[in-house]
RONUTI-957896 format. One line per 10 residues: their letters; for each residue y negated, z, x of N, C-alpha, C. Coordinates in pm, 1 decimal. Atoms other than C-alpha are relative to their C-alpha. Layout:
BEGIN
A = Y,Z,X,Y,Z,X,Y,Z,X; ...;
//
This chain:
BEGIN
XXXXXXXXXX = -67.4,56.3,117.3,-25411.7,8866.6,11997.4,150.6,3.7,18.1; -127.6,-5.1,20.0,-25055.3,8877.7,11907.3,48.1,-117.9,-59.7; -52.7,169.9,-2.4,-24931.0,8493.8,11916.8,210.4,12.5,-20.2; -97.3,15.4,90.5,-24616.2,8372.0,11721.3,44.9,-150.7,68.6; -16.5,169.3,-62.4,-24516.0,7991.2,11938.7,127.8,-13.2,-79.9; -75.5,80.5,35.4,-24270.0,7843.2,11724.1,50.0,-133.3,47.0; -38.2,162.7,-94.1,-24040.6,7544.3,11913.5,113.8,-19.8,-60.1; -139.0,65.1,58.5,-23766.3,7323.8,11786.8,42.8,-97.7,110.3; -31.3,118.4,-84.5,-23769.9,7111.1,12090.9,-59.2,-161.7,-29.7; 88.3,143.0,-15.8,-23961.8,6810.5,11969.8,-108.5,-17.0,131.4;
XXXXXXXXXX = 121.7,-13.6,-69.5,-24256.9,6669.6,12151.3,-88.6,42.1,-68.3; 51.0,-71.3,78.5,-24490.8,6796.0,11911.8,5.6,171.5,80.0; -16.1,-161.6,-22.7,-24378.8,7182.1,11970.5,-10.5,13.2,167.4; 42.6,-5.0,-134.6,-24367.1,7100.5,12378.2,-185.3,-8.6,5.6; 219.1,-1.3,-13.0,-24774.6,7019.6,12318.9,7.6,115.8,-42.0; 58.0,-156.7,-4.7,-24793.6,7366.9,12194.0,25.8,90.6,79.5; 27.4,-86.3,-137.3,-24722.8,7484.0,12447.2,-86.7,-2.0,101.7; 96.0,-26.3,-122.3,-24913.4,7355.6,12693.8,-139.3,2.9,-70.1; 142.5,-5.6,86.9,-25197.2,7399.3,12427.6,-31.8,171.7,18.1; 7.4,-206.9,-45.1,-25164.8,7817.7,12540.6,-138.7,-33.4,80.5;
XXXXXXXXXX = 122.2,-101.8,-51.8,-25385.6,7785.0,12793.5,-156.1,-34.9,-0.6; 145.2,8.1,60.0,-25698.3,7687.4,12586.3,-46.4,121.6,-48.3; -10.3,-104.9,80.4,-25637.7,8004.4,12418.8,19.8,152.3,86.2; 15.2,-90.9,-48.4,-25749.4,8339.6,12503.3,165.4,104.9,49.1; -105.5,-59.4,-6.0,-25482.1,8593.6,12676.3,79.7,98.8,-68.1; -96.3,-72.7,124.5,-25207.0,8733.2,12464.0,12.0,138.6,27.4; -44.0,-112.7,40.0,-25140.3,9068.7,12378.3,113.8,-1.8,-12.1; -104.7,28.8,-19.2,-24816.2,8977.5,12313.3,24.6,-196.6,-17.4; 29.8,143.4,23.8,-24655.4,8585.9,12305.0,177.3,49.5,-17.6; -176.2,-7.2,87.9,-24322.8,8583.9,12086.8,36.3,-149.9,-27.9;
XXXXXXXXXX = -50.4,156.9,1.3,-24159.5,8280.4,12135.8,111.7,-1.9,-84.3; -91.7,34.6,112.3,-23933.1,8153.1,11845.7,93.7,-120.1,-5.5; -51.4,150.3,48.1,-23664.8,7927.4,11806.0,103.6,-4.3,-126.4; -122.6,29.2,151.0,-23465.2,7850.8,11459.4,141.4,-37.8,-13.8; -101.8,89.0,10.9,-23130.7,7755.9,11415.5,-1.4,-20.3,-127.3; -25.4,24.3,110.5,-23079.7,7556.3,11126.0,115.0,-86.5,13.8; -79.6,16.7,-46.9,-22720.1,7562.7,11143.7,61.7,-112.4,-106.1; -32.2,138.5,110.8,-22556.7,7242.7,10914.6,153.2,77.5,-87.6; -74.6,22.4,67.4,-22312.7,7325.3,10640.9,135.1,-53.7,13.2; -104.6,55.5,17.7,-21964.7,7170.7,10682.1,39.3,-34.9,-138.2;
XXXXXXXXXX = -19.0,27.3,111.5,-21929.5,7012.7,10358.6,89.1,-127.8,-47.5; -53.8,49.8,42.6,-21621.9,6788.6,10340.6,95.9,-7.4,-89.4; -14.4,15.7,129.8,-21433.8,6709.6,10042.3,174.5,69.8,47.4; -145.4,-61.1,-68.5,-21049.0,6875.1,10055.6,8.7,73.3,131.0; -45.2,-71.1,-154.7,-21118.8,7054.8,10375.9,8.6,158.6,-29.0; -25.3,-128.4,-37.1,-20966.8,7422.3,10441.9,-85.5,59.8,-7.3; 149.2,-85.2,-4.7,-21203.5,7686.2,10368.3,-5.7,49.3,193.1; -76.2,-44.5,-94.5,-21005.2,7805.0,10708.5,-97.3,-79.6,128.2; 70.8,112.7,-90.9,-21124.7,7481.7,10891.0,-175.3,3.3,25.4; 136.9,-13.1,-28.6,-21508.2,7480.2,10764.3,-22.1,90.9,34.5;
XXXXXXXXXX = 77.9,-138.2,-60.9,-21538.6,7817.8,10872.1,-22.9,-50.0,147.8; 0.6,0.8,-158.6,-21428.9,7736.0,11237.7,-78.4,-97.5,-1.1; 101.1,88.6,-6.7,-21600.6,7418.0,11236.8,-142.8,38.6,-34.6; 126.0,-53.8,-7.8,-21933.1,7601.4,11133.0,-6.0,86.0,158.6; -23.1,-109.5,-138.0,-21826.4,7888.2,11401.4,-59.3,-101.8,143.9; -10.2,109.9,-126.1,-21779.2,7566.1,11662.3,-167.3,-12.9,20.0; 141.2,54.8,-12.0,-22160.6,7416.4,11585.8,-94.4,94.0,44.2; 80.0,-55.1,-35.7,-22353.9,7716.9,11566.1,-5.7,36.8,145.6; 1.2,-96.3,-115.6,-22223.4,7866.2,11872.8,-52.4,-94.8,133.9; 44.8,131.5,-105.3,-22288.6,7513.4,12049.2,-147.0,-31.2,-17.8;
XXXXXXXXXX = 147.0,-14.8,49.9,-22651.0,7537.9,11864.2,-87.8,96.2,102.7; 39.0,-147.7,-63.9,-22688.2,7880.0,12033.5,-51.8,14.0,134.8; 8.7,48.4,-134.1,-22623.7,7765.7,12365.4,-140.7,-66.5,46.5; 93.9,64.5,3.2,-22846.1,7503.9,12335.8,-166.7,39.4,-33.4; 134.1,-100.8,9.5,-23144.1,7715.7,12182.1,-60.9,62.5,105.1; 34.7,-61.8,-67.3,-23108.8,7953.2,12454.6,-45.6,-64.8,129.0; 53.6,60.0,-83.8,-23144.2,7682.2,12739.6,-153.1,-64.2,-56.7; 162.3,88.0,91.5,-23481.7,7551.5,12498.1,-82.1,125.8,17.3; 96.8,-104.1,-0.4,-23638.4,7914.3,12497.0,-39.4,38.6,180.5; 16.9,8.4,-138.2,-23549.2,7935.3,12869.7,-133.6,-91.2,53.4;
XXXXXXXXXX = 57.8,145.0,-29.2,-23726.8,7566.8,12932.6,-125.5,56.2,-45.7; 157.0,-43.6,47.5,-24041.5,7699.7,12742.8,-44.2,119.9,100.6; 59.7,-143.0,-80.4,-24085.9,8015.7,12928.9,-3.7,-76.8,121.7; 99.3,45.9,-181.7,-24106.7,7830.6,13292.8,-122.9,-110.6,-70.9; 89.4,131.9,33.6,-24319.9,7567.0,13103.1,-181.8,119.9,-14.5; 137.4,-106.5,83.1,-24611.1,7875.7,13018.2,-57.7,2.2,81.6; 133.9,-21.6,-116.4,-24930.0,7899.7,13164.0,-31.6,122.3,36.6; -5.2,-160.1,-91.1,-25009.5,8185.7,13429.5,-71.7,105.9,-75.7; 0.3,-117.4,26.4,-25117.1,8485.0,13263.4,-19.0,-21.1,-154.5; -1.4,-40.5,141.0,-25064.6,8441.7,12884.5,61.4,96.5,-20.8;
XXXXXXXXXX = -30.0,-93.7,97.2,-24926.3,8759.2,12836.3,159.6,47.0,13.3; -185.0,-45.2,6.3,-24578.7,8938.6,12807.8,53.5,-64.1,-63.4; -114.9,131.2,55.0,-24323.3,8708.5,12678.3,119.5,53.2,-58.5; -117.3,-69.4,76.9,-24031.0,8799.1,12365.3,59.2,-126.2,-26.4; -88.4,138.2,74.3,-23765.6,8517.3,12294.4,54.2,72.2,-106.9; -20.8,-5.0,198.3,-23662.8,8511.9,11917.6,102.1,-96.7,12.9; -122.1,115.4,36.9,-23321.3,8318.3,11875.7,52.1,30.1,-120.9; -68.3,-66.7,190.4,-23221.8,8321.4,11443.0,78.1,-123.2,-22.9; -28.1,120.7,76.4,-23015.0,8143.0,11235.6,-33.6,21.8,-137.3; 73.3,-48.3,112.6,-23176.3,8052.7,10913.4,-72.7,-137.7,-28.3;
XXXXXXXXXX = 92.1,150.1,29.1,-23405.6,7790.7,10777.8,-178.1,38.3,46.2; 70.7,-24.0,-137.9,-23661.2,7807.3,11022.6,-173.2,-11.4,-51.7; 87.6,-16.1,96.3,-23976.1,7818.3,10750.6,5.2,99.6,-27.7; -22.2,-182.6,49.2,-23860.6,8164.5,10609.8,3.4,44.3,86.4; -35.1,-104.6,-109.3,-23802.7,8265.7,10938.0,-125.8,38.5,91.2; 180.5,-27.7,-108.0,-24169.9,8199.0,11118.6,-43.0,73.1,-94.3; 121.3,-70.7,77.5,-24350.5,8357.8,10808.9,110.5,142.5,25.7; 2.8,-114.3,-28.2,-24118.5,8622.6,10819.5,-17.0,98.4,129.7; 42.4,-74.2,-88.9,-24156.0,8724.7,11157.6,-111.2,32.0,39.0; 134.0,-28.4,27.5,-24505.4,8690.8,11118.1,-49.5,125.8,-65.0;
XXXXXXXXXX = 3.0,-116.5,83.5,-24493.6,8930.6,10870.0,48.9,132.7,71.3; -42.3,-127.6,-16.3,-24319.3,9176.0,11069.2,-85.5,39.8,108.8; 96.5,-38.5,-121.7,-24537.4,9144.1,11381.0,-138.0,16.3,-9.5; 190.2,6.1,35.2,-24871.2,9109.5,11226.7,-40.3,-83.6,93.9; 13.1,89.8,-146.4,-24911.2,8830.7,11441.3,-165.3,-50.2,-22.3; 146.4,72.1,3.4,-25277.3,8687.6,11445.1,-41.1,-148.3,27.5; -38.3,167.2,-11.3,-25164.2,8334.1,11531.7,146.3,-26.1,16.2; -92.7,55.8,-17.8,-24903.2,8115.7,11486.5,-51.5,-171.6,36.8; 36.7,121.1,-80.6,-24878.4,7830.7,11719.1,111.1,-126.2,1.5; -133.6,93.0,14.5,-24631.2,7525.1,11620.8,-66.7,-129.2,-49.2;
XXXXXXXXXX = 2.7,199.9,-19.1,-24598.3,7143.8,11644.4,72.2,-53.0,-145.8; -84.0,80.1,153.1,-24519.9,6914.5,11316.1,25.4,-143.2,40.9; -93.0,97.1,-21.5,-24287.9,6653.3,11292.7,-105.8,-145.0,-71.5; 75.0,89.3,46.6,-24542.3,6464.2,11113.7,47.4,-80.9,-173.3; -90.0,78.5,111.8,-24353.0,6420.3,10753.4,-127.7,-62.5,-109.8; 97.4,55.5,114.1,-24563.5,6210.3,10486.5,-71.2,45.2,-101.6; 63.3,-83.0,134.1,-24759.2,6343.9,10156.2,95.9,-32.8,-88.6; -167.5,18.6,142.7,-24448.9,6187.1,9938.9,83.4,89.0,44.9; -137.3,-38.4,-72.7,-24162.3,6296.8,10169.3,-12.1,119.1,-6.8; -11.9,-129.7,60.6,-24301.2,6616.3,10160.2,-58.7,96.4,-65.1;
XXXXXXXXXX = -20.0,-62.5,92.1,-24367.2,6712.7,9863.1,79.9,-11.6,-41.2; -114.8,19.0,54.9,-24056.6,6631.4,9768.0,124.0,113.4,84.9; -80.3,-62.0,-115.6,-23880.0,6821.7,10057.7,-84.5,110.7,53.6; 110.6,-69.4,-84.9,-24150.8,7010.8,10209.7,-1.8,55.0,143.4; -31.4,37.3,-164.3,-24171.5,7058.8,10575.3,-80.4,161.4,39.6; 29.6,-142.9,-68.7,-24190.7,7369.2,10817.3,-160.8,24.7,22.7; 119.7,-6.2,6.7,-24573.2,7322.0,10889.3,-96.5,7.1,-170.8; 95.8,-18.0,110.0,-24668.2,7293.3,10517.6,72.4,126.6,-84.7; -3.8,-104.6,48.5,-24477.7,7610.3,10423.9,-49.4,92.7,92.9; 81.0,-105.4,-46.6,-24604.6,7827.6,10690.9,-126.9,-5.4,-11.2;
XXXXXXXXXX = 116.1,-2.8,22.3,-24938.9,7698.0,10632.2,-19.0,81.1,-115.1; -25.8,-49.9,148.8,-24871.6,7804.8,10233.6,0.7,151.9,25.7; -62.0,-102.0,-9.9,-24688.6,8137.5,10322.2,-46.2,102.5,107.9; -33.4,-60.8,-78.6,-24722.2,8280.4,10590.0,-197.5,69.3,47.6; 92.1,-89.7,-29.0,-25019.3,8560.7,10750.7,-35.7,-82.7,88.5; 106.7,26.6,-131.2,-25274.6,8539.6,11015.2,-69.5,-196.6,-14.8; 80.8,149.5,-72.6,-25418.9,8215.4,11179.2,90.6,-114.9,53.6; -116.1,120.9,-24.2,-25193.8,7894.9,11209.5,-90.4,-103.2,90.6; 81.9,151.1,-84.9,-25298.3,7596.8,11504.1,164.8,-90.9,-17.2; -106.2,129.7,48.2,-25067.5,7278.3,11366.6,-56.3,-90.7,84.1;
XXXXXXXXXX = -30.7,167.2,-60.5,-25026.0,6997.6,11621.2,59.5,-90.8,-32.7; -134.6,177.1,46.4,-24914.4,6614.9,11502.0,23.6,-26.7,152.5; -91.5,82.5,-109.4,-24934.7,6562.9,11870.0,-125.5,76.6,139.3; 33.6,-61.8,-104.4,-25128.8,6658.6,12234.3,-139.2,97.3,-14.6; 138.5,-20.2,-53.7,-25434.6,6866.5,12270.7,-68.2,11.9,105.4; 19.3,37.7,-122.0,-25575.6,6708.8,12546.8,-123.1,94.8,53.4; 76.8,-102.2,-0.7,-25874.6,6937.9,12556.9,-68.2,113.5,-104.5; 36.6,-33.4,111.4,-26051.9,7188.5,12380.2,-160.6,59.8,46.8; 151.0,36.0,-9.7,-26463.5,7126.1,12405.3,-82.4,-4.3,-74.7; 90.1,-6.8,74.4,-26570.1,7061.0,12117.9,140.9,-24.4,-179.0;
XXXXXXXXXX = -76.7,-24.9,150.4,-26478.4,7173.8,11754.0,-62.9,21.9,-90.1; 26.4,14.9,135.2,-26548.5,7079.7,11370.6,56.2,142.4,-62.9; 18.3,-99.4,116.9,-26619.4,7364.1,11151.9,-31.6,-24.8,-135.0; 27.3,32.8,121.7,-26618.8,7311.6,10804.2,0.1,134.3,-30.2; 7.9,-84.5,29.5,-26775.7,7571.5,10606.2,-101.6,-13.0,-130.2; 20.9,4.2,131.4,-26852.8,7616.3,10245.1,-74.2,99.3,-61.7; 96.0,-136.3,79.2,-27151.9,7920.5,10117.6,96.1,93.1,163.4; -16.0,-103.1,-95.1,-27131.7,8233.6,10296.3,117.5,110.3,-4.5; -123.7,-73.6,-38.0,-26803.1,8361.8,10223.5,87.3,-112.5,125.3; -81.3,-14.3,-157.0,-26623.8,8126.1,10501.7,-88.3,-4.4,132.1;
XXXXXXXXXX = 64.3,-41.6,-144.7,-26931.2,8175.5,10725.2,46.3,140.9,82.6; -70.4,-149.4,-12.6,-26825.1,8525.8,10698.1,71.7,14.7,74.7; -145.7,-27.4,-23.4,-26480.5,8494.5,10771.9,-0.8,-99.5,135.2; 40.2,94.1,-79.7,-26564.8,8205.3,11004.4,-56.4,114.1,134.8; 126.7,-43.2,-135.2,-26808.1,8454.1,11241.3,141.1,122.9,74.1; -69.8,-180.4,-18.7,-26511.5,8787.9,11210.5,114.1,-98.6,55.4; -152.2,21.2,-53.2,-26217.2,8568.1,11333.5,-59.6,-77.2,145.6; 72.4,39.5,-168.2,-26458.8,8415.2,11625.9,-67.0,106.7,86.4; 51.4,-118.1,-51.5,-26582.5,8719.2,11687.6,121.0,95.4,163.0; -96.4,-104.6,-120.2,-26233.1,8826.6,11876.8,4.7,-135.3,90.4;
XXXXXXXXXX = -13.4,113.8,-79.3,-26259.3,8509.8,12098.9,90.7,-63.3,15.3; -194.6,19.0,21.1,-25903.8,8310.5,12055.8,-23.3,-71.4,124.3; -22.3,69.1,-102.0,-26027.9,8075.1,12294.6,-70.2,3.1,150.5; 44.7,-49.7,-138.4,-26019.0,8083.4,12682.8,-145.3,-35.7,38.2; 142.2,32.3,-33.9,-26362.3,7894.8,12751.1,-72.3,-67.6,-178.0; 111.8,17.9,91.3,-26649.3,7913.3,12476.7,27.4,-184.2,-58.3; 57.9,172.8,0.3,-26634.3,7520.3,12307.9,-121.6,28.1,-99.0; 83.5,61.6,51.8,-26902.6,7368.1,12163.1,44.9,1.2,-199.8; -70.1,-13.7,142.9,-26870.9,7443.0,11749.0,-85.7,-100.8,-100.9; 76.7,65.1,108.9,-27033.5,7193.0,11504.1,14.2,36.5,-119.1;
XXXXXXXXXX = 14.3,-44.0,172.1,-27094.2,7382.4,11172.0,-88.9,-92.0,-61.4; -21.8,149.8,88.7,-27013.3,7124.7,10900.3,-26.0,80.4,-147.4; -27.2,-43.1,155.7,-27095.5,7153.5,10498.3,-12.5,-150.3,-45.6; 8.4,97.7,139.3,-27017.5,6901.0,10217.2,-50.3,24.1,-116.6; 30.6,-67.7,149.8,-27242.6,6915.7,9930.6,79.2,-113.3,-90.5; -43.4,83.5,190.7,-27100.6,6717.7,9567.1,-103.6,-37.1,-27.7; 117.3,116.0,77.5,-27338.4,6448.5,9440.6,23.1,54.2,-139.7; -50.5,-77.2,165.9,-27420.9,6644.7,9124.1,-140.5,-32.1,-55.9; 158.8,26.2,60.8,-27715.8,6609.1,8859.8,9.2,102.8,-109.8; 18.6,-88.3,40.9,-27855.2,6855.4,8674.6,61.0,-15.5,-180.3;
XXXXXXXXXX = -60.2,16.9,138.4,-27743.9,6935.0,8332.3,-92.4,-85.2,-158.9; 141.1,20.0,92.8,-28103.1,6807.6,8178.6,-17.8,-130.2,25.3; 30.5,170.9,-26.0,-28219.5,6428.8,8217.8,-108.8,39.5,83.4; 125.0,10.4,-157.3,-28411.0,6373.1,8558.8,7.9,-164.7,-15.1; 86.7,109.6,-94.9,-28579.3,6064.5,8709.3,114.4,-50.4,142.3; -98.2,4.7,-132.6,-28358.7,5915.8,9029.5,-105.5,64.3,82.2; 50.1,-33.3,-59.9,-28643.7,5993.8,9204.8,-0.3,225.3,40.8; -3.7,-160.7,2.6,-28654.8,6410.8,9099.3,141.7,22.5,46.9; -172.4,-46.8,-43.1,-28215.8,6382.3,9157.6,-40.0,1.8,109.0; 22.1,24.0,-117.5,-28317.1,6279.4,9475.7,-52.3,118.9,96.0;
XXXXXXXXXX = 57.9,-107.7,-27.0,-28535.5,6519.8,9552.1,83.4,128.1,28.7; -84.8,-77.2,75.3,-28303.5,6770.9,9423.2,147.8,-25.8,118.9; -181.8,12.4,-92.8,-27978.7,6695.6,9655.2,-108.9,-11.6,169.2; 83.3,-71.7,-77.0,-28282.8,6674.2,9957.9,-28.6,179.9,41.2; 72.9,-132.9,-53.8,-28380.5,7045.3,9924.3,138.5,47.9,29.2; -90.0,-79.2,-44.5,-28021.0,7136.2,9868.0,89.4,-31.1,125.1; -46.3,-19.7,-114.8,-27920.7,7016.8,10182.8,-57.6,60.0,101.0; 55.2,-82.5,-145.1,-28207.6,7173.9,10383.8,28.1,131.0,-49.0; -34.5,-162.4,37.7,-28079.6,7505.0,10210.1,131.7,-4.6,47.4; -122.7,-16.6,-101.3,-27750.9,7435.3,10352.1,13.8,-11.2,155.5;
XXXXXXXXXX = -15.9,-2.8,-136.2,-27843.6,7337.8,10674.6,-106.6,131.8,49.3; 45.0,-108.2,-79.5,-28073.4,7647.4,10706.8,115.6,151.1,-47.6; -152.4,-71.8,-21.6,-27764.2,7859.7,10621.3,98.3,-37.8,133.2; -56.4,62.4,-108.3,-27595.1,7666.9,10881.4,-61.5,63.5,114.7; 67.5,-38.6,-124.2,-27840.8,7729.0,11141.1,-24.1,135.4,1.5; -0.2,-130.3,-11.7,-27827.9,8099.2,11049.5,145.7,86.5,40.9; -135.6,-13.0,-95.9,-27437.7,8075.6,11139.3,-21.4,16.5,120.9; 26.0,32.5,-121.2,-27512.2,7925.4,11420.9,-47.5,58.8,117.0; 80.7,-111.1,-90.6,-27753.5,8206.4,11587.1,103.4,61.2,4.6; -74.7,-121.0,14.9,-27505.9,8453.9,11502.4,133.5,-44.7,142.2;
XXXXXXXXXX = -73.7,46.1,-106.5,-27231.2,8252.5,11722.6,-57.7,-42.2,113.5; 50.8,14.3,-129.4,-27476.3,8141.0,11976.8,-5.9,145.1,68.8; -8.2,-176.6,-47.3,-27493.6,8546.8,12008.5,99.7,41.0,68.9; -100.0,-106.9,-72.9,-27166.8,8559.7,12117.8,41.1,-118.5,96.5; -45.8,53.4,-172.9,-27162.6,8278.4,12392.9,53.5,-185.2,-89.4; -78.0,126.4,40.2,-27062.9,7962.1,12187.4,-139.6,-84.5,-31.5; 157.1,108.0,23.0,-27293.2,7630.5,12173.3,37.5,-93.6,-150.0; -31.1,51.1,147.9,-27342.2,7509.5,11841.1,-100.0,-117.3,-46.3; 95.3,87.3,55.4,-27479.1,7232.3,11633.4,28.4,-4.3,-176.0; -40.0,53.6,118.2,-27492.0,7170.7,11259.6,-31.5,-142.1,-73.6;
XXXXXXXXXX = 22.0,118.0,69.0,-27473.3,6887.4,11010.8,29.8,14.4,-125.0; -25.1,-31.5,178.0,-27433.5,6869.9,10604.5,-47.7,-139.8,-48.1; 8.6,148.7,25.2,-27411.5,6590.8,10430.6,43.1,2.5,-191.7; -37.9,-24.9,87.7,-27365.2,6494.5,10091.9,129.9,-95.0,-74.9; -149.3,13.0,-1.6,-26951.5,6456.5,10021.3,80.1,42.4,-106.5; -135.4,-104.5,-8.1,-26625.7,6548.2,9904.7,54.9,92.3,105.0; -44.4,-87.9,-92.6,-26503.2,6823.6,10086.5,105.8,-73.1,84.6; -100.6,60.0,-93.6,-26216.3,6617.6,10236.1,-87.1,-161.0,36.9; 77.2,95.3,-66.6,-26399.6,6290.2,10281.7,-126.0,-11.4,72.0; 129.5,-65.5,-171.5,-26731.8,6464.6,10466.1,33.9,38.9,111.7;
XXXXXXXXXX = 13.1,-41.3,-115.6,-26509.3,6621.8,10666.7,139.4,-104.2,152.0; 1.1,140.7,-54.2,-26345.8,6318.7,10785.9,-76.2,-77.8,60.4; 93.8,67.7,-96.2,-26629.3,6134.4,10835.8,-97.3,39.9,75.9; 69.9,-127.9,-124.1,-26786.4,6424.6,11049.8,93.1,-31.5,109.8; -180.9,7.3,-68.7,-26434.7,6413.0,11244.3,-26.7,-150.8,43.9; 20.8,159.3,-16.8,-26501.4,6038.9,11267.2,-106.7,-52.7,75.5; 113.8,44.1,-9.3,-26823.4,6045.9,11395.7,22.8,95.8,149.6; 22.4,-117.0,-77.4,-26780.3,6366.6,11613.0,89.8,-31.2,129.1; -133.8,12.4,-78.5,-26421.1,6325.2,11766.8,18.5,111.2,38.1; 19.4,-138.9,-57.1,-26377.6,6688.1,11786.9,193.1,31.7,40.8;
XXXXXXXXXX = -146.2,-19.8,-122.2,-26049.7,6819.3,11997.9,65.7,64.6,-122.3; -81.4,-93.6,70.6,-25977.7,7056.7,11722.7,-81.3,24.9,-142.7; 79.0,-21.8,86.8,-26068.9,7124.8,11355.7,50.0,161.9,-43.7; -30.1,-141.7,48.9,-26087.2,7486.9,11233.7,-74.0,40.6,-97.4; -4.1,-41.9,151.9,-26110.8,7617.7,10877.0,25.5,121.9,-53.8; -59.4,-128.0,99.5,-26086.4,7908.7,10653.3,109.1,-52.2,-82.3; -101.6,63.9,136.6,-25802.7,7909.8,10385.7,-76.2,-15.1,-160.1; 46.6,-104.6,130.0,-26045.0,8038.2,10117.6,88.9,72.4,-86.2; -97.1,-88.9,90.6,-25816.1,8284.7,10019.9,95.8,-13.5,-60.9; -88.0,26.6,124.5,-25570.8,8132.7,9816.4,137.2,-3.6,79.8;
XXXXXXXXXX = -113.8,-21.0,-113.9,-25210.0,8205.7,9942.7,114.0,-11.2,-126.5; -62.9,74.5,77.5,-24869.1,8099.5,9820.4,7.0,-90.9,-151.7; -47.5,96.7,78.3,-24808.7,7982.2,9483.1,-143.9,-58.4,-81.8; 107.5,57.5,35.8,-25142.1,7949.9,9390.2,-62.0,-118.9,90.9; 34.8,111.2,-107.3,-25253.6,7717.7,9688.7,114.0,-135.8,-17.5; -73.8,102.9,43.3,-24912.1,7539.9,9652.4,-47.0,-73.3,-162.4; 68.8,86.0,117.8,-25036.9,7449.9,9302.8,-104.5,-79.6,-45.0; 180.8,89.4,19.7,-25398.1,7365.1,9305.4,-16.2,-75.7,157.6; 59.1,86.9,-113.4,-25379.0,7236.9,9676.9,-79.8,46.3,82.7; 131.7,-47.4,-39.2,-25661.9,7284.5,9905.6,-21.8,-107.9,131.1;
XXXXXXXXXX = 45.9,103.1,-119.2,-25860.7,7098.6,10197.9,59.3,16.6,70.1; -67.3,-53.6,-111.4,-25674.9,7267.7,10485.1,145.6,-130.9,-15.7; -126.8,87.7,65.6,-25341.7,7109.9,10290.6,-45.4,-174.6,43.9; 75.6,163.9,9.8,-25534.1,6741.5,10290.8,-22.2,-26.2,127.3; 53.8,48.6,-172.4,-25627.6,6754.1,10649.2,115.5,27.6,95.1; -114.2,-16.8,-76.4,-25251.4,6881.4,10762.8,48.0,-134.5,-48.1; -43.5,117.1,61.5,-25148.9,6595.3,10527.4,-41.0,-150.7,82.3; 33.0,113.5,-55.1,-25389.4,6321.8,10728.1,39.0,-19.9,145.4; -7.2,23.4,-161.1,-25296.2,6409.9,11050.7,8.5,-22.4,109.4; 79.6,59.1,-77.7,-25483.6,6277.3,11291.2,-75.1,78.2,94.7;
XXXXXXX = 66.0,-116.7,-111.0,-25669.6,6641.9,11434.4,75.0,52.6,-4.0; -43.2,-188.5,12.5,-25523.3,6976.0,11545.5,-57.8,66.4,-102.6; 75.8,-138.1,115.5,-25575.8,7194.5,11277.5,24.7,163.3,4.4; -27.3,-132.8,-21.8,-25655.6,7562.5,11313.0,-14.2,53.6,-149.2; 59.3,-36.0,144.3,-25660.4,7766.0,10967.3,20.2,154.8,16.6; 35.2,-127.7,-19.7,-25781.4,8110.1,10972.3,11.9,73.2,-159.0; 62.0,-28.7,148.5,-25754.9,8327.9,10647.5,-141.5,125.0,1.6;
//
C-alpha cells in the first residue's frame, strides 16, 4: 500500500503514528506536514512590513515543521517502508487530498483535533474535509489506538460486502483481527395492514436473511485468514452501530463510504460523517 501520514504535531497525529505498526508494510510512507502560514492583517500597516512579517513567521514555521517531520521519522516503527517528507504551505485540507490525488495513495493516516458537529459545520475541520474529498482509504484518530484485535464492520446488502471483501482482500493490517460483520435493519411495515404478530414475523425472517448474508461474508474472509463473527439487529444505521460498538468495544470501526463523494455526501451526510462526528472509535473508511 501506498500510505499518506498526515501530522500537525498534536497528540492526536503523534497516535498515528505509532498506530503504523498495526498496519501492513508500506510500499511507500509519505509523511506530510502543512503549513498554515497566518496572514498579517493589521490595520495601517506597510504593505512593505506585512510582507516581511509574513516572510519572518513562515520561515520560523518552516524551521519548526522540519524539526516535526524529523521527530516523526525516528518515532516510526522498524520496517514500514521507505520514507518521503512533504513540507507545504497552504491550508493543510487541500493539501492532504491533493497529494493524495497525485500519489494514488491507498490510505491516509491522520489524527483529529476533535472539533464539535456545530463548530464544524460552521468552519469545517481537516478530518471532515478529507473524509468528504479526498481518494483511497482514510483511518481518523480522536485519540490512541491501543490495539488492534478486534473490529466492527458495518455493512449494508451486498454492495459494501463487496467492497468490504476487495479492500480486505490486500491485507492493510499487520496481524489478522477478529472482524464482527454488523447490519442494521429499519423497523418498517409493509405497505398493506398486518397483525403485530405477522410484522413480527416479518422483521424475524428479515433478519435471518441478513444474518445469512452475513455469514456468507464471513466464509469468504475466514478464507483469507481473518476470524469473524456476525450480528444484525433491528436499528438506525447510526444508532445499531453504536450500540454494537457499545456492546463489542471494538479497537477500530471500519466502513465503506457508499460511494458518495464530495458535494453530494457534504449535502445529504452519511454514517461514516456521524461516527467521525461522535468520536469515541478510530474510524477507518474505505471507498
Amino acid at each position: 500500500m501506498k500510505l499518506l501520514l498526515a501530522v500537525d504535531g498534536s497528540d492526536n497525529s503523534y497516535e498515528a503514528v505509532r498506530s503504523l505498526k498495526y498496519l501492513s508494510r508500506a510500499e511507500e510512507l509519505h509523511i506530510l506536514h502543512v503549513l498554515d502560514v497566518p496572514i498579517p492583517a493589521y490595520p495601517m500597516m506597510m504593505p512593505e512590513v506585512t510582507q516581511e512579517l509574513y516572510a519572518t513567521v513562515e520561515r520560523n514555521m518552516r524551521e519548526d515543521g522540519t524539526r516535526l517531520l524529523e521527530r516523526i521519522v525516528s518515532l516510526l516503527p522498524m520496517g514500514i517502508g521507505p520514507v518521503t517528507k512533504h513540507l507545504i504551505v497552504g491550508s493543510p485540507a487541500d493539501h492532504i487530498v491533493k497529494l493524495a490525488e497525485q500519489l494514488k495513495a491507498d490510505l491516509i493516516l491522520l489524527g483529529t483535533r476533535g472539533l464539535g458537529p456545530i463548530k464544524e459545520r460552521l468552519v469545517g475541520s481537516v478530518a471532515h474535509r478529507v473524509l468528504t474529498f479526498a481518494p483511497g482509504a482514510k483511518l481518523i484518530l480522536h485519540g490512541p489506538l491501543n490495539t488492534l484485535s478486534q473490529i466492527l464492520l458495518p455493512v449494508q446488502g451486498t454492495y459494501d460486502a463487496e467492497h468490504a471483501l476487495r479492500f480486505l482482500e490486500k491485507i492493510p493490517f499487520r496481524d489478522p483481527p477478529t472482524i464482527t460483520l454488523f447490519t442494521a435493519l429499519p423497523h418498517t411495515r409493509p405497505p398493506w395492514p398486518v397483525d403485530a404478530a405477522s410484522a413480527k414475523e416479518m422483521e424475524v425472517h428479515a433478519l435471518r436473511h441478513a444474518q445469512d448474508s452475513l455469514n456468507d461474508t464471513a466464509a469468504k474472509l475466514a478464507a483469507l485468514g481473518y476470524r469473524t463473527r456476525v450480528a444484525a439487529t433491528l436499528s438506525t444505521p447510526v444508532e445499531g452501530i453504536l450500540q454494537e460498538a457499545g456492546d463489542l468495544n471494538p479497537d477500530l470501526i471500519l466502513m465503506g463510504s457508499r460511494g458518495r463523494h464530495g458535494v453530494t455526501r457534504l449535502v445529504l451526510g452519511s454514517v461514516s460523517h456521524a461516527l467521525l462526528h461522535h468520536g469515541r472509535y478510530p474510524l477507518m473508511i474505505f471507498n
